[in-house]
N, C-alpha and C positions, 0 to 999 in steps of 0.2 A: 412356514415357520420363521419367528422373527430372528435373524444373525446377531448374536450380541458381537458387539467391537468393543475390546476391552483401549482401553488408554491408559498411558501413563500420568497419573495425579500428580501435579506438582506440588499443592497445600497438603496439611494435614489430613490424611487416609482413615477413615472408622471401618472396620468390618466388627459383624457381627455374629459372634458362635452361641448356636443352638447344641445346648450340649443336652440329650436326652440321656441321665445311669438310669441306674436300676432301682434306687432309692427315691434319686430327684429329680428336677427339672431345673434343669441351669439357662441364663442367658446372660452372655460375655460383649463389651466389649470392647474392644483396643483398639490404639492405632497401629501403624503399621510399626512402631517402633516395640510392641509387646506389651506396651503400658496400657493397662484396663481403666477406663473411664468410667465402666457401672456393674454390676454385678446384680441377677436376681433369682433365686432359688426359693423351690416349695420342695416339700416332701409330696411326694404320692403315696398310694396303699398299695401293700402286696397283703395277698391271701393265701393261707396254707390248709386249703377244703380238708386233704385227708394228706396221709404221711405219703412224703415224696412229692404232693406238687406245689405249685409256685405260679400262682397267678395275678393281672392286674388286668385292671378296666380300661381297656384302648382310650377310651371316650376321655376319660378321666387326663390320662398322660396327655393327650391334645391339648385339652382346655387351657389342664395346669401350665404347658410349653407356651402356648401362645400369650397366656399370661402375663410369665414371667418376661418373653420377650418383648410385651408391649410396657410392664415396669423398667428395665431395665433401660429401652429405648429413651423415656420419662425422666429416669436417673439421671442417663447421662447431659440430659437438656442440649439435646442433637433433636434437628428434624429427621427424620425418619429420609427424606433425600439425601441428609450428610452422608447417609451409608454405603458404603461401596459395591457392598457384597455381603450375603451369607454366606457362612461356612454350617455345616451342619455335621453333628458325630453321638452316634447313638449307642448303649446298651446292643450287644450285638446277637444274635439267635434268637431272641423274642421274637414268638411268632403271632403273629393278627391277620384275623380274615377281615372281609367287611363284605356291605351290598353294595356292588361296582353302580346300583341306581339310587339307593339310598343311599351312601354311604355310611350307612352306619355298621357298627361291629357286631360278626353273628357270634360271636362268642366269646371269651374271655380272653386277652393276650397270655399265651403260655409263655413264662420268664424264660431265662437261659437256663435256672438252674434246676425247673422241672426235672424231673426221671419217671414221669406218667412211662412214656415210651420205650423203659427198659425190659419188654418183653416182646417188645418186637426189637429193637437191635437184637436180641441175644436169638432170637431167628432167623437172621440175617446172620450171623454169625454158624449157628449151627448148619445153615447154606451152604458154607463157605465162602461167601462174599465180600468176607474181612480184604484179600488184596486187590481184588474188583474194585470198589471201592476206596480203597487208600490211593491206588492210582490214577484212578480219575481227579477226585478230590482232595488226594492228600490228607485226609482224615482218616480217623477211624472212627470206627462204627459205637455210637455213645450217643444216650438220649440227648445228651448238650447240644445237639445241632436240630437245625430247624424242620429237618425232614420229617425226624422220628414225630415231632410235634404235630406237623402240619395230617400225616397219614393218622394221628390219633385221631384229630378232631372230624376230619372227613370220616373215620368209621364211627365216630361218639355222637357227634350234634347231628339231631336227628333233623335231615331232609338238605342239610348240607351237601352233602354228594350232588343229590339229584339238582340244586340248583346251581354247584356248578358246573357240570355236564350243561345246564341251559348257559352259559357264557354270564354268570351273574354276581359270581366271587370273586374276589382278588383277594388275592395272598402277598403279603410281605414283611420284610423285616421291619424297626421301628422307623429306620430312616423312610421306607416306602410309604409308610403308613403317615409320616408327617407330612413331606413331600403332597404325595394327595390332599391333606387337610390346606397345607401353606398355599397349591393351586388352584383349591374348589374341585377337585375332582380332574383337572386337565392331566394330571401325569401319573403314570403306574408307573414307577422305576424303582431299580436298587442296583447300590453302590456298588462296584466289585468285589471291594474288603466284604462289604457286606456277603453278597451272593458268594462267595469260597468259603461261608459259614454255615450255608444252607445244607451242604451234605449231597447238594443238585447241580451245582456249577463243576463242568470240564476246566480244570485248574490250567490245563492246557491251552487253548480254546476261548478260555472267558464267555463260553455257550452254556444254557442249559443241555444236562447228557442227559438227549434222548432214551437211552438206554435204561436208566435211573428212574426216569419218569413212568415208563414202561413199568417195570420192574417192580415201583409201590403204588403204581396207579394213580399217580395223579394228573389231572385233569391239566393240560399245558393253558388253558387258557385260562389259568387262574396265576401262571407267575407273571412278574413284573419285567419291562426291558432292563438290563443289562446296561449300564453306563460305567461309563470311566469315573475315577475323580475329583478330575476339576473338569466335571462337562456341567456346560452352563445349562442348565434343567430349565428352568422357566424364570419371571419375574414373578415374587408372591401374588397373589390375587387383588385384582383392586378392590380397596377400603379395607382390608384388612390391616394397616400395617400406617395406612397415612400417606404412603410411596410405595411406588413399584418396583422391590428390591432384586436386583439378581440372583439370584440361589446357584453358586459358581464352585463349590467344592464341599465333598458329600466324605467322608471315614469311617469306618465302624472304629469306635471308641478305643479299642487296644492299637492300630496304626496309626489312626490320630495320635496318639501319645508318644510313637516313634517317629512320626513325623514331626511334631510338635518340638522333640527333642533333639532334631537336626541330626538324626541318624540316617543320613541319607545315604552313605559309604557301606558294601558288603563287609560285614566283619564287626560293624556297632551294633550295640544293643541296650534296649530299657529295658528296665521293670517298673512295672505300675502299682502301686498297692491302692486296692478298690474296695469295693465288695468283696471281689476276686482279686489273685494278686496273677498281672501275666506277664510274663519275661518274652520277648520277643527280640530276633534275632536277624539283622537284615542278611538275607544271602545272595543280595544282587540282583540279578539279571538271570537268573539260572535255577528253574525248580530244583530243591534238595530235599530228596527224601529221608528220614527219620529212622534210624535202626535203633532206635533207642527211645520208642511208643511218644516221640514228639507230634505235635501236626506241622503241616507244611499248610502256607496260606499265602493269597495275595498280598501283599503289604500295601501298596497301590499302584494305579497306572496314570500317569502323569506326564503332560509332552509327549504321549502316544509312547511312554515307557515303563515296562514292567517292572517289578519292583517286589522280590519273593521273601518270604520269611520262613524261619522256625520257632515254631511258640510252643510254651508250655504254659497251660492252664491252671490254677488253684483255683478250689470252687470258693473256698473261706479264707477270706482275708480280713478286712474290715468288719466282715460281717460276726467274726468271732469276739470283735468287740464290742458289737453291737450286742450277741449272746452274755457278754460279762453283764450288759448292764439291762436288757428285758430281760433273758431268763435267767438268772442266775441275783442280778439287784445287786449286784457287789458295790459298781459304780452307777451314779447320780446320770454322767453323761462322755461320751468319748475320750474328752479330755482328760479326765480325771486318772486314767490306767495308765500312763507314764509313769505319774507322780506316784500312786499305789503298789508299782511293780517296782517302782526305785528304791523303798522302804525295805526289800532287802535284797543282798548281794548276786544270790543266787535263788531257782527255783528248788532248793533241797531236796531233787529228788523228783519233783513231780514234772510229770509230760503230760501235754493234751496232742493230742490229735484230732484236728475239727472237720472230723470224716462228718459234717451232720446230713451231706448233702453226696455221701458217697466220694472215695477218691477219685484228681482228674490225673493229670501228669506227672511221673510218666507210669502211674500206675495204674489209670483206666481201673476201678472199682464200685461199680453204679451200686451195690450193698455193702459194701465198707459203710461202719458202724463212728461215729466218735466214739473215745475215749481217754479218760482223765484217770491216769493210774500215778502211782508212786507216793502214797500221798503217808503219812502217820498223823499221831497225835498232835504234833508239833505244828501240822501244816493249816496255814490260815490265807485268809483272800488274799491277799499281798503274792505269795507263791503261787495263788491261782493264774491272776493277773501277770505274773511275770510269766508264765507256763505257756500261755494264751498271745501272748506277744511272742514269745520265742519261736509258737510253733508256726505262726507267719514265716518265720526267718529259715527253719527247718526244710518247708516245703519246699522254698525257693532253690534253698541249696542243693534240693532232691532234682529239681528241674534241671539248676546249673550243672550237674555233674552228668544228667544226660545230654545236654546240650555240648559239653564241653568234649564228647564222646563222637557227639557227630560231627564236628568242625576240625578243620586238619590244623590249625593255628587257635591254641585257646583265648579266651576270654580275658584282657587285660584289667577291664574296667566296667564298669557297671553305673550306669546312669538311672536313675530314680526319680518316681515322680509319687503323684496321689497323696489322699491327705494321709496313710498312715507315715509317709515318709516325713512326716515334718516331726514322728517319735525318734530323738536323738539317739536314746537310749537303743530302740528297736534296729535303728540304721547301723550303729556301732556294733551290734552281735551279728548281725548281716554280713557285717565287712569282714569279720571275725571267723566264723563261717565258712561264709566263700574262699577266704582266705584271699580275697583281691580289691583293690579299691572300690569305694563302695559313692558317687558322684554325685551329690546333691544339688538342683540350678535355684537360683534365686527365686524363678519364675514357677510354682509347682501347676501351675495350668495348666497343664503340658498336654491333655486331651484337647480342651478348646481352643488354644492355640494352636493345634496342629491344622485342627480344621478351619480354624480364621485363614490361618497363612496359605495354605492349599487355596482356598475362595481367592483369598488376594492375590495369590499367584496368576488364577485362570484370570483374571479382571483388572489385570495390569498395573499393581500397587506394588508387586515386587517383579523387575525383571528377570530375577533368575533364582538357584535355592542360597548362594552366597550371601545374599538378602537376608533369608529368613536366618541363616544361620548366625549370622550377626548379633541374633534378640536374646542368643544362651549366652547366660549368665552365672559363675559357680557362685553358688553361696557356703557350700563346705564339701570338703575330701575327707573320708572316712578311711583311713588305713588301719590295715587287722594290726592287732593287736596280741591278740589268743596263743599260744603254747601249742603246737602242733600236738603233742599228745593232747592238753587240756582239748582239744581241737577236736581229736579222734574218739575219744571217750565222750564228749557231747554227740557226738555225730551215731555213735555204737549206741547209746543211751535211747535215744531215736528210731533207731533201726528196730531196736527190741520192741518199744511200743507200737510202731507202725505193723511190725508182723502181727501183734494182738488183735490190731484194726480190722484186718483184711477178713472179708466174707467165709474165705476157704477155711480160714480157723477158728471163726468159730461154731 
């Protein structure tokens, strides 16, 4: 195996983030000071066959990635040598098989926010499995992780089992599944962040649990090794790229962004508004279990040090404005619901809850329904649109308050990133809410640069995380504002709808 030897760069440093969401295909890049020299992004397709699933074409997410990485490379009018490093951070529980001879995909990549699989967790659960389970993994048991995914496909796609029983599949998350493409086939791995998503990683250990594997039968030699990261994976493939880049630090997409955000101290915390909105929680050096239906996750392992979180998940965040404008036609396109929801004061009354996709934290409700109640004569798009923003804000709150449950010192401040956070309006009822500052950085990158900087870190562009911490930058402080009752009465207003939501009642 070849030793990469990282050095110290004295000129100007380019790294390069492969930021694979769930929407798009990103490629970043900066130098080492945070400042981005090209940016290039596609949309890909997601498919929704029947109610409850969530798929996309592996094949498709490659092309599109390498793509935009070979535009943006173009943009920046860098040779492709200038590069330092990849950093790569992905969509995280998406799951892809492929042919470890062909490489191609035998099936459709299951997204994260699939629920195919909610009839085997709730098996696993009638088991009794639920603390088996949390304690290896630190999860609980919810089709959102990759297991429940991966055991559908091996009983669905017919003659899958049987080939990988002959040593002929690979499985892995999105980062695995690039990594392969970016190597020609040289490397089967996934991240750590990544792997403590699977539902299959000893959160312990940083091993596949034998036990687990056992237990849903899956074929071991269909998972990927296990890396750290900032483990230098390979150089990309040659001719692919013009140069033989390093591929030096790997995140799944939510620790990307707390890393990105220089939360490197136990006690700091993001939130990301995505797709999903996830709040994420550094807790050190020390696994912390959840008594309050949190998960517990690797954050990352970095300088051979671990690095634990507590998250709470939202399945709908972005994406609920995305619903304002395919299904619903209110607005033209993203932008526009700021401005729409600002047209009046308050939502008069009306809640949504964008259960569309089942509740995640900390209410775990894989049949939780949306619902859009409160509504009269009077009620027009404008209170839709605000309803629909607020109920981003709603969730989080719901998160923070369990979060704030499990920590023996609460939450001062709250750091922000993703594109819904650059809604003023949205961030202000946030902080309002929380009732705590609400920290918005100049830089909202904050996934791709976490992964650039982790790569530069392992590749010797920054000698330590003082470095990185350097590139945060505020561009605005959000202090509540809101009337503790006005406060409580939003907050009970909430609660009433959310009971409507849930499975058990209706």
């Amino acid at each position: 195996m070849i030793q990469f030897q990282p050095q110290k760069l004295k000129d100007m440093s380019y790294l390069l983030a492969i930021d694979q969401g769930t929407t798009s295909c990103r490629a970043i890049i900066f130098d080492q000071h945070a400042q981005i020299h090209a940016t290039a992004q596609r949309e890909i397709h997601i498919t929704t066959p029947h109610s409850g699933w969530v798929e996309q074409d592996a094949q498709e997410i490659w092309t599109t990635q390498i793509a935009v990485v070979q535009q943006a490379i173009a943009s920046a009018r860098l040779m492709p040598k200038d590069i330092s490093a990849i950093g790569l951070t992905n969509q995280r529980e998406t799951t892809v098989v492929w042919d470890k001879k062909t490489g191609r995909p035998l099936a459709p990549a299951i997204v994260w926010q699939d629920r195919r699989a909610a009839p085997w967790c709730n098996q696993l659960i009638e088991q009794g499995l639920t603390d088996v389970i949390h304690q290896s993994t630190g999860l609980r048991i919810d089709p959102y992780f990759s297991a429940g995914k991966l055991v559908w496909l091996l009983d669905n796609i017919e003659g899958l089992r049987t080939l990988a029983e002959q040593n002929r599949v690979a499985f892995g998350t999105i980062d695995s599944w690039l990594i392969w493409n970016l190597t020609h086939g040289a490397e089967h791995v996934i991240e750590m962040s990544n792997a403590s998503r699977t539902m299959l990683m000893n959160l312990h250990h940083q091993t596949w649990d034998e036990q687990l594997l056992d237990m849903f039968n899956i074929p071991r030699s269909m998972l990927p090794k296990i890396i750290s990261s900032d483990y230098y994976v390979a150089d990309t493939a040659p001719g692919l790229l013009g140069a033989n880049i390093p591929i030096t630090g790997i995140l799944g997409d939510q620790q990307a962004a707390l890393f990105g955000q220089s939360c490197f101290e136990a006690g700091s915390a993001k939130n990301t508004y995505g797709t999903g909105c996830f709040m994420l929680f550094n807790t050190g050096s020390e696994i912390q279990y959840s008594k309050n239906q949190l998960l517990t996750s690797l954050g990352w392992q970095c300088q051979e040090q671990n690095r634990y979180v507590l998250e709470g998940s939202v399945f709908m965040a972005g994406a609920v404005v995305q619903w304002l404008r395919d299904g619903l036609g209110i607005i033209k396109n993203s932008a526009e619901v700021e401005k729409l929801a600002c047209q009046v004061n308050s939502s008069d009354g009306v809640v949504l809850v964008p259960a569309f996709t089942g509740l995640g934290a900390p209410h775990w409700d894989s049949d939780a329904r949306a619902l859009l109640c409160g509504m009269s004569r009077g009620t027009h798009k404008a209170h839709i649109a605000r309803a629909a923003l607020e109920s981003i804000a709603f969730q989080v709150s719901d998160v923070l308050n369990a979060m704030q449950a499990d920590i023996s010192k609460p939450l001062t401040e709250l750091k922000v990133d993703g594109g819904a956070s650059q809604n003023t309006m949205l961030m202000q009822f946030q902080a309002d809410l929380l009732n705590v500052p609400v920290l918005r950085p100049k830089m909202l990158e904050s996934t791709a640069w976490g992964a650039a900087a982790m790569a530069g870190l392992r590749a010797g562009v920054f000698s330590n995380l003082d470095e990185i911490r350097q590139s945060w930058q505020l561009d605005r402080r959000f202090e509540p504002q809101m009337s503790e009752d006005q406060r409580q009465a939003r907050l009970a207003e909430w609660a009433t709808a959310l009971q409507r939501t849930k499975s058990q009642t209706l």
